[in-house]
Structure formats: C-alpha cells, structure tokens
C-alpha positions as a printed NumPy array, in Angstrom:
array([[ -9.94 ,  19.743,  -4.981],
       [-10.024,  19.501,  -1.542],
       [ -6.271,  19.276,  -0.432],
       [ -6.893,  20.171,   3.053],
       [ -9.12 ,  17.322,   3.26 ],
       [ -6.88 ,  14.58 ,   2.265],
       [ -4.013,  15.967,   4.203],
       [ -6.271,  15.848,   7.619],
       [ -7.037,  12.257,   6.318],
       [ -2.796,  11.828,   5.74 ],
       [ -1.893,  13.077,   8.909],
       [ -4.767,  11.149,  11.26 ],
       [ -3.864,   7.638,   9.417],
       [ -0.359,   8.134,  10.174],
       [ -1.299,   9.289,  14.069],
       [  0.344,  13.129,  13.588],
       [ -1.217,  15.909,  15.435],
       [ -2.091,  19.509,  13.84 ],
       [  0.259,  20.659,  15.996],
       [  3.09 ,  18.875,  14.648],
       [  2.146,  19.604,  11.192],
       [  1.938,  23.378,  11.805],
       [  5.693,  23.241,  13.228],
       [  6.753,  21.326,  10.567],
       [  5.878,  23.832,   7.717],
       [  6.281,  27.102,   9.991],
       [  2.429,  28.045,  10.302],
       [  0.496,  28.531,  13.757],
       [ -1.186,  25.642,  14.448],
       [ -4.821,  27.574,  14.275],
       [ -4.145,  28.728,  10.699],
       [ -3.086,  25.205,   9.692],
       [ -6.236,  23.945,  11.101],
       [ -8.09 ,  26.365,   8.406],
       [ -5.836,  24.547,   5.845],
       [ -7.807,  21.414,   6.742],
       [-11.467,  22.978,   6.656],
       [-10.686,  24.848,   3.357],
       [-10.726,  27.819,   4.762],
       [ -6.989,  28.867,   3.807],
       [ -4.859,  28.145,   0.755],
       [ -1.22 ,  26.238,   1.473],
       [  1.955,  27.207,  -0.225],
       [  3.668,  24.603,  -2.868],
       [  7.247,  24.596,  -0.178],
       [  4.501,  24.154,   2.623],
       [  2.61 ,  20.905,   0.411],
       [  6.049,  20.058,  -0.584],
       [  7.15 ,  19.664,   3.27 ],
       [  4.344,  17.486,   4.158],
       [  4.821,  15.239,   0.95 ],
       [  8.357,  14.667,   1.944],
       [  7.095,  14.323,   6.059],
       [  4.576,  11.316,   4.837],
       [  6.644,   9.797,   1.989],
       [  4.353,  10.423,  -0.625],
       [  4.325,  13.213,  -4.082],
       [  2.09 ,  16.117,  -4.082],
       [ -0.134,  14.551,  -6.125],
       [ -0.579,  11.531,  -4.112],
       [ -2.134,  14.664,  -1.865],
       [ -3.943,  16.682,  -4.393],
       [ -5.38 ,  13.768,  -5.791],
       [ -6.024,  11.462,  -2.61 ],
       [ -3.664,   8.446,  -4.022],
       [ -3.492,   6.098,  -1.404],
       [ -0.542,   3.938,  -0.819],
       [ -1.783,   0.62 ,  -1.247],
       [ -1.522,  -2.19 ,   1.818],
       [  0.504,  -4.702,   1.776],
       [ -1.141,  -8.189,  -0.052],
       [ -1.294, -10.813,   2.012],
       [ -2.972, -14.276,   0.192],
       [ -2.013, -16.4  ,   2.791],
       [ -5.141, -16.102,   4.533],
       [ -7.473, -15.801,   1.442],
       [-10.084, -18.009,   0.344],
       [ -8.412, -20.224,  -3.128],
       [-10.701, -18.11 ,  -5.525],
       [ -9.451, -14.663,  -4.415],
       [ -6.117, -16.155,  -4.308],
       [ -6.55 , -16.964,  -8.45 ],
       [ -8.074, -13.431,  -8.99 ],
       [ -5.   , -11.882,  -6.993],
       [ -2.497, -13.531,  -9.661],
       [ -4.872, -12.305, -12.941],
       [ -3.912,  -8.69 , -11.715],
       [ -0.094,  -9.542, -12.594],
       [  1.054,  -9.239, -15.49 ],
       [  1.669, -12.027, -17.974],
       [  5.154, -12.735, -17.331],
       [  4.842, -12.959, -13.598],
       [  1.522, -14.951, -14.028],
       [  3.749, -17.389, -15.519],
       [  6.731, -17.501, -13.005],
       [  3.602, -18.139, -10.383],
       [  2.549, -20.81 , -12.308],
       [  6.215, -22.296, -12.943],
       [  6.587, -22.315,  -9.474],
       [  3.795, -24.091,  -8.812],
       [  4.588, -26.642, -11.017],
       [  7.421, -27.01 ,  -9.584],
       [  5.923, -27.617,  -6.277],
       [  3.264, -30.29 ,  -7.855],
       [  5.559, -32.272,  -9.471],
       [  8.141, -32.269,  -6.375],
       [  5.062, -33.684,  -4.126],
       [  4.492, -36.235,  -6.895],
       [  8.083, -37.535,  -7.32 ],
       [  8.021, -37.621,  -3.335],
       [  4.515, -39.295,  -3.032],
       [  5.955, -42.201,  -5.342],
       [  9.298, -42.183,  -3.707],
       [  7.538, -42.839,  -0.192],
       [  4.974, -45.3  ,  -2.142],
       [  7.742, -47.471,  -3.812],
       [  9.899, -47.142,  -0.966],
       [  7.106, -48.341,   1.992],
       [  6.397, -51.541,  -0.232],
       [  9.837, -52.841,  -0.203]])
C-alpha cells in the first residue's frame, strides 16, 4: 500500500500545501513530507484527520478510491449517451425511458396540433 502516495495525490488535486497538511494533523511539515515518500508511517487519528479534511473514508485513502466526477451527457455523442443509461439500474433505465416517451409523444400530439391547426 502506498498511503503516502495517494494522500500527496489527495492533497495536490484539491490545491493543499504540505504545509497545511502537517498543521492540520500536528506533525512538522518535513516529517509529513516523509509520510508522502514512504519514508514514515502515519497514525490512524492522523489518517483519520485528513479523511475528515478531504471528505472522504480511510479507505477511499488506503485504497486510492476516487470520488467520481460529475456526469455530464449533455455534450456526449448519442451512443455514449445510450451506454451511460445501461450503467443504471433497471428501474431507473425505465423511468429514463418513460420520460422519454413522454417527451416523443408530447412532440407528436404538438406536431399534429400545429399540422391540423395551419390547414384550417
């Protein structure tokens, strides 16, 4: 495991400086820097401070979990758009597709409303 690793990657994605990590779990800033390499071991209250700090569990630390990004389809080609709603699961799949039904058949009625009503 290389904990020290993924908290350096933790802290520089989120823009924190050694420095403020070191303060924030009580440890000079050149022994928290040894942390990072792998040269020094961190205490579970000191792990447990920087979980807390960043939002995240230990283990999303120990284990590198990162948070995932926010989806955004709108800008995605149609096909990744499909594969995007496969990943749901099957009851959302189908409020997706309910809702587009929805949608369809509210441009149809409206399509022969403005059909009918442009030839009287």
């Amino acid at each position: 495991m290389e904990i020290g690793n993924n908290i350096k990657e933790l802290r520089k994605s989120k823009g924190v400086t050694q420095q403020q990590i070191a303060d924030l779990i009580n440890m000079h800033r050149s022994n928290y820097s040894k942390v990072e390499n792998g040269q020094r071991e961190i205490s579970i209250s000191a792990l447990n401070k920087i979980a807390k700090y960043f939002n995240v569990s230990i283990d999303d630390i120990i284990n590198n979990n990162e948070v995932p990004e926010e989806i955004n389809v709108e800008n995605k080609p149609l096909l990744e758009k499909v594969k995007l709603i496969e990943e749901l699961e099957e009851d959302e799949q189908n409020m997706v597709f309910k809702f587009i039904d929805s949608l369809l058949t509210k441009k149809k009625f409206k399509d022969f409303f403005n059909k009918n009503i442009a030839t009287l």
